[in-house]
Each structure stands twice: as structure tokens, then as C-alpha cells.
N, C-alpha and C positions, 0 to 999 in steps of 0.2 A: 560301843561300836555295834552298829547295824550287822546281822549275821543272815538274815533274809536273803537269799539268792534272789535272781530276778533277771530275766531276758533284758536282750539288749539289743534292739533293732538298729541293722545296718543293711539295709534292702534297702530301694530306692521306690517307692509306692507313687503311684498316678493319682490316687486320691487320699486322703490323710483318713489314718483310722482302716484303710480297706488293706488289709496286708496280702502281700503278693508273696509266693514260695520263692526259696531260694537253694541252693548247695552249699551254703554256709551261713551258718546259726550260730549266737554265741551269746553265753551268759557273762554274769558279772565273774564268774570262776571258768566257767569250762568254755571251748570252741568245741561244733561237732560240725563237722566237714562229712557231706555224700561223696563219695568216689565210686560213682556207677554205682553197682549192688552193696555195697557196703558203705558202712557209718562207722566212720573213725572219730574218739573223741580226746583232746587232750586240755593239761589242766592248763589255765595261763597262768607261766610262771617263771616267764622270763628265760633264763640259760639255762633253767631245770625242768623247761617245758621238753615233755614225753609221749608217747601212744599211752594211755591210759585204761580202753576199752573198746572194743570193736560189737558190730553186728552186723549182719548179713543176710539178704533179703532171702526169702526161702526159694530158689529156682530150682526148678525139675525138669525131665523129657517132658513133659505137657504145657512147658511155658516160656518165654524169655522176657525181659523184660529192658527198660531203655529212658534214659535221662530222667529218672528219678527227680523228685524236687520235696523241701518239708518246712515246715511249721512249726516255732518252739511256743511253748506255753506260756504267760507271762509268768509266773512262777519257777520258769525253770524245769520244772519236771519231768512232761509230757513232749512227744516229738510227733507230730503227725506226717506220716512220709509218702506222697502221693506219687506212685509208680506206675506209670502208662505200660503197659504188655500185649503180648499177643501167645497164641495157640490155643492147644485144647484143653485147658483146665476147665471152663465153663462148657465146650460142645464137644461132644467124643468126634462128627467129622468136621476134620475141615477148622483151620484156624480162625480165628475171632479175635477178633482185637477187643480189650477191655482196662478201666484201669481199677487199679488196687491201691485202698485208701486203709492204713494199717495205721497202731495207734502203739507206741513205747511207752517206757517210764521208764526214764531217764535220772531219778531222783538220785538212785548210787549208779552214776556214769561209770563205772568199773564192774558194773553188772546190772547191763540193759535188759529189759523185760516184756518180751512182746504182749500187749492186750489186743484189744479187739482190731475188727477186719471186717472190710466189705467190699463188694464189687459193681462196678457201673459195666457195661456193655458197650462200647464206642470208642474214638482215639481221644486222647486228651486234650482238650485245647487250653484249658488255662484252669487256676483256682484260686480262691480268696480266704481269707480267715478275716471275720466281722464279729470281736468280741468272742466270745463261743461257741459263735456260728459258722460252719465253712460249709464254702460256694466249692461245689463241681459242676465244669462243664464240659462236655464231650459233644464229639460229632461220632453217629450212627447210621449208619448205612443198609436200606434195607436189603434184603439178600436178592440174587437175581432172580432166584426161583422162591416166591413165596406160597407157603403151607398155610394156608387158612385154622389149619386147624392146631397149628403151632405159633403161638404169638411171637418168639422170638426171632419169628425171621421178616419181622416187619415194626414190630416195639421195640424199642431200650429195656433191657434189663437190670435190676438192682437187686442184689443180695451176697447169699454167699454159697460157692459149689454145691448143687444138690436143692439149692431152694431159692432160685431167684424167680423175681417174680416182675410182672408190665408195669411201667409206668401209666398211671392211671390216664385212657383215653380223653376226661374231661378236661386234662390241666397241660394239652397239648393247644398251640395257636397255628389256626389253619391257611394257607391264603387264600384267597378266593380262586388264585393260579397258582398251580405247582410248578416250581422250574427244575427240580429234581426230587430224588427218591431218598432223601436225608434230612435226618432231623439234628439241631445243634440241643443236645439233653443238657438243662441244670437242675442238680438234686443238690438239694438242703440238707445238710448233716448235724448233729451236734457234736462239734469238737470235743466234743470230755469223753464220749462213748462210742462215738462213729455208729450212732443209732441213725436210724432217715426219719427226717423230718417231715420232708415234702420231695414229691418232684414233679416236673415239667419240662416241656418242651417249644420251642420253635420251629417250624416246618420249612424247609426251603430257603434257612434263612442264612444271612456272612457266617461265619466262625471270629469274625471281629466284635467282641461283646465290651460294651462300655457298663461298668459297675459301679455304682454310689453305693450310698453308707445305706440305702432303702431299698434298691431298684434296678434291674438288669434290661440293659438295653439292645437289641438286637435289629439289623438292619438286612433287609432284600432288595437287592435293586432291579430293575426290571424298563423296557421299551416302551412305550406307546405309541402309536401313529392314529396322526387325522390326516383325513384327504382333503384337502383344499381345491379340490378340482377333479374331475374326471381322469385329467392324468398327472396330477401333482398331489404329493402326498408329504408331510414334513414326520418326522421322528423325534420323541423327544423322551431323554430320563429322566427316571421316577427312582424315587427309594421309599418304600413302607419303613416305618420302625415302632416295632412293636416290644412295649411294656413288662414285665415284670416283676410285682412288689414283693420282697422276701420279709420274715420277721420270725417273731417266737408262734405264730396262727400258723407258718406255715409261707406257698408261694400264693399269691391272688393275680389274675390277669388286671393290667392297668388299659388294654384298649392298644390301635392301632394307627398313626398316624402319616398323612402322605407329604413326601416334598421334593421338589424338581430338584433336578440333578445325582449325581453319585455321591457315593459317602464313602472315604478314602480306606480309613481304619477306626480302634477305638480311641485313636487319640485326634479325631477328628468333633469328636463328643466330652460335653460337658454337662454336669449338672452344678448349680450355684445358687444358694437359698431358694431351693424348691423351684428353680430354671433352668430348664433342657436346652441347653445350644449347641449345634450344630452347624458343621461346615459343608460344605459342599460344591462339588465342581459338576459346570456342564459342556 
């Protein structure tokens, strides 16, 4: 008999292989169930199924946090549990919204083990796990009153209290028009360690991010007018969507592309042997 534990995926994913978080996880033995700030795990075992093991995400006056989501390992062991929050754990004034990517071992579910920890700067808008690799993406907002001389009130932040540090200005994508003062941030982590791989940004862009097994895609939509006349002028939309490409190098920009009309959400986008399709309303 096979004695290997091993994850058992029951989340419903948009693309095969790109795994999306959920609030419950469950191995070939155990269930672990998020309930808000706490991780309850019990064994499956039918009419002797019991509470087994708890944990508890660390809140303080400097913080709250909200709809938590996580990632089990394929092995079973590891739990990666990505927690959107806000206050002053990262800025002594004035609350910030950030999210907290924290890393278990879960191997004796009767005594969880918190390892590593890191922080993004922004609200959470979705996450992925690709093999070892996981996708964070956040939306960042610059501050109303920006400090030149303080990067934080105009960059994304990544690290951990006491030491975070900009996402590097070359691996952000600019548009040629800004339509506001936000950036949608994705940083590349390694699953095993919640080390940073990479990060980057999109400027101005949806919070609707379509993700393949390569490639993060990102959509702005925007007006344009010609005048057909001195006093007749027509309107029409547009959506940029721009590129991408994540791996074990790191993020690489894939370029920018234009095309008429709006673009709904990410389930309006496909990718299909190396073909970007796209729907669109005008």
C-alpha cells in the first residue's frame, strides 16, 4: 500500500495547471478549512472525523485582516495562505492596505508551523500557484500627497516590516496616457520559501488579469475621437493589452497591443497553443 500523502485538488481553475486559492484544501488524509483568521484541520475519517489542529493568523492593534485564501503543496505538507489586510504594521501613519503571503508546514497537522513571511503593498486582487511558482497581484494606489523623497508613497512595496523595499522602476509598463494614479503590481515568488523572484507592474491598467501557464495579461481601455468635420466628430473604443511573460529568469515585458472595443473581464481572454483570443464589445 501506497503511504505517500498527496494534495487533492478540488477548486475549479480557468486554466489547467494554473491553480487559483481557495478556503478549502484537502489531502488524500486531512481537510484544512480557512475560517477568517484561522486554519482548522481535521482527519478524514468518516464518523470519527474531529478538530485535529488549529492555527491562527497573528493579528494586532497595528492590523486587521480579511477573506484570507491558500494553497496546499502537492505533497501535502506546505500551506501557503495569502491574506489581504490593512493598517499600520508597514507605515507608523495612516493605514495601508497590504497583503501577507505566509508559508506553514503542515506535515504533523496536529502541530502547524509557521515559516516564512512576506509583504506586498496594495489590495489583493487574485493569486496563482504555477508548479512552485506563485503569481501575486495587487492593486496600489499612489498616496494623495506624494514625498519624492519617500518611494513608498508613489511605488509598491515588497518585503517584510522594517525592510521593504520598490519595485524596481524598469519592470513597470507605462501608457503613453495615464487614466489614473494606480498600478495593478504582480510579483513572482517561490512557493517553497516565499523568497521574490521578480516583480512588476502595469500602470493604469483593469484589475481583470487573464493568466496562462507563461503569461499575464492585462487590459486598459480607453476613448478616442476623430472629427469627421468641423462640427461632427465620432467616438470610439479602444483597449491596450499588455504582456507579461513569468518563469524561473524571472518577469520579461512581452509588448503592447491595440484593439477596438471593450474587454468585459478575464474570462473574456484566452490563450490556446501559443493564441491570444479575445472577445470584445463595442
Amino acid at each position: 500500500e501506497d503511504s505517500t500523502n498527496s494534495s487533492v485538488e478540488i477548486t475549479d481553475h480557468q486554466v489547467a495547471g494554473v491553480l487559483e486559492a481557495d478556503i478549502i484544501k484537502r489531502s488524500q488524509t486531512h481537510i484544512f478549512y480557512l475560517k477568517g483568521n484561522i486554519l482548522e484541520v481535521y482527519p478524514i475519517a468518516e464518523e470519527e472525523t474531529k478538530l485535529l489542529g488549529t492555527w491562527k493568523l497573528n493579528v494586532d492593534l497595528k492590523s486587521y485582516y480579511s477573506s484570507a485564501e491558500m494553497y496546499l503543496s502537492a505533497d501535502a505538507t506546505r500551506l501557503n495562505i495569502v491574506a489581504p489586510g490593512s493598517g499600520t504594521k508597514l507605515k507608523e501613519k495612516g493605514d495601508l492596505s497590504f497583503v501577507q503571503v505566509l508559508s506553514l508546514d503542515v506535515s504533523d497537522p496536529a502541530n502547524i508551523k509557521e515559516l516564512q513571511s512576506i509583504y506586498v503593498t496594495g489590495s489583493l486582487l487574485s493569486s496563482r500557484m504555477v508548479g512552485e511558482q506563485m503569481l501575486l497581484m495587487a492593486r496600489f494606489w499612489m498616496d494623495p500627497y506624494i514625498d519624492f523623497e519617500d518611494e513608498s508613497t508613489f511605488l509598491p512595496q515588497i518585503g517584510t516590516p522594517g525592510n521593504m523595499q520598490s519595485i524596481p522602476a524598469e519592470n513597470i509598463i507605462i501608457p503613453d496616457r495615464l487614466d489614473s494614479k494606480s498600478y495593478t503590481v504582480v510579483v513572482l515568488l517561490n512557493g517553497n520559501n516565499m523568497s521574490l523572484v521578480d516583480s512588476g507592474a502595469f500602470m493604469s491598467a483593469s484589475t481583470d488579469l487573464y493568466v496562462s501557464k507563461e503569461r499575464i495579461y492585462a487590459t486598459r481601455s480607453y476613448t478616442t475621437s476623430e472629427n469627421l468635420s468641423d462640427t461632427l466628430s465620432v467616438s470610439k473604443a479602444m483597449t491596450d493589452i499588455s504582456c507579461i511573460a513569468y518563469g524561473a529568469d524571472g518577469l520579461n515585458s512581452q509588448g503592447t497591443f491595440c484593439v477596438e472595443g471593450t474587454v468585459k473581464d478575464q474570462y473574456s481572454m484566452d490563450e490556446h497553443d501559443g493564441i491570444f483570443r479575445i472577445v470584445t464589445g463595442t
